[in-house]
Structure formats: C-alpha cells, structure tokens
C-alpha positions as CSV (number, residue, x, y, z in Angstrom):
1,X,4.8,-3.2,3.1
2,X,6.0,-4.1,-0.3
3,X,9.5,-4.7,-0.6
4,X,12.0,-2.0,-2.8
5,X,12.3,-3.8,-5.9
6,X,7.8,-3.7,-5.9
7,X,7.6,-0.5,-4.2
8,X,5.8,2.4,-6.4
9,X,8.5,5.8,-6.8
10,X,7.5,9.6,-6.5
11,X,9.7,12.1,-7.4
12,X,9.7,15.2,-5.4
13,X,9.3,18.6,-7.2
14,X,11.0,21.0,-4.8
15,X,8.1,23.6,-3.7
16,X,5.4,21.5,-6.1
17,X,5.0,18.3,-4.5
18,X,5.6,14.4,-4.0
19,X,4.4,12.1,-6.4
20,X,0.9,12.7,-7.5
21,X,0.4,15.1,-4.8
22,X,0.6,18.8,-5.4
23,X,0.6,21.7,-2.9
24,X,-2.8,23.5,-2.6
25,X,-4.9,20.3,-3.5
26,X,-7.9,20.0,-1.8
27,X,-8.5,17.4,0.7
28,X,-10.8,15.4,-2.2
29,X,-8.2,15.8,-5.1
30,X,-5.9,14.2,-2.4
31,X,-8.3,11.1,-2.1
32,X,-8.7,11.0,-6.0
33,X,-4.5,11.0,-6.3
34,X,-4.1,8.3,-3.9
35,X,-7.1,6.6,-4.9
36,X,-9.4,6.5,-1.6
37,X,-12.5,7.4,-0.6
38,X,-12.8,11.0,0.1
39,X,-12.8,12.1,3.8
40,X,-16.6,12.3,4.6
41,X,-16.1,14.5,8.2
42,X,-13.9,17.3,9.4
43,X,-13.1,18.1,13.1
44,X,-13.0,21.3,14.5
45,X,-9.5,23.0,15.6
46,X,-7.4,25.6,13.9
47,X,-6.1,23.5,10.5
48,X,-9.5,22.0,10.3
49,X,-8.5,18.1,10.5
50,X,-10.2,15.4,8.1
C-alpha cells in the first residue's frame, strides 16, 4: 500500500458515487474505471456475483 502523501483521492458524491465510480455502472464500466480486465464469469446466487 502506498503511503498518504502517494495515495490517489476520490471524492464522494453523496448518492452518485466514489471516485470514478458511479452508481448503476455495469460490472465492465467498473473494470474500465479502475482500469482492469473485465470480469469474464458470473456465479449463480441472488445479486449475481462476478
């Protein structure tokens, strides 16, 4: 873990989101934002985990 001073900031909208994250983004915006890989399975279950 980076230490404060190097440490990237998000600001939190209240009922918008965190940072580059928004509420209602799909699972693959949320891997372009944070700059991943997209999630390439989901697994069963009632919120439909990736």
């Amino acid at each position: 873990m980076a230490a404060d001073g190097e440490r990237e900031r998000w600001e939190w909208a209240p009922e918008v989101g965190v940072g580059p994250l928004r509420f209602g983004m799909s699972s693959a915006d949320v891997a372009v934002a944070l700059g991943v890989s997209a999630p390439q399975e989901q697994v069963g279950g009632p919120y439909e985990q990736e």
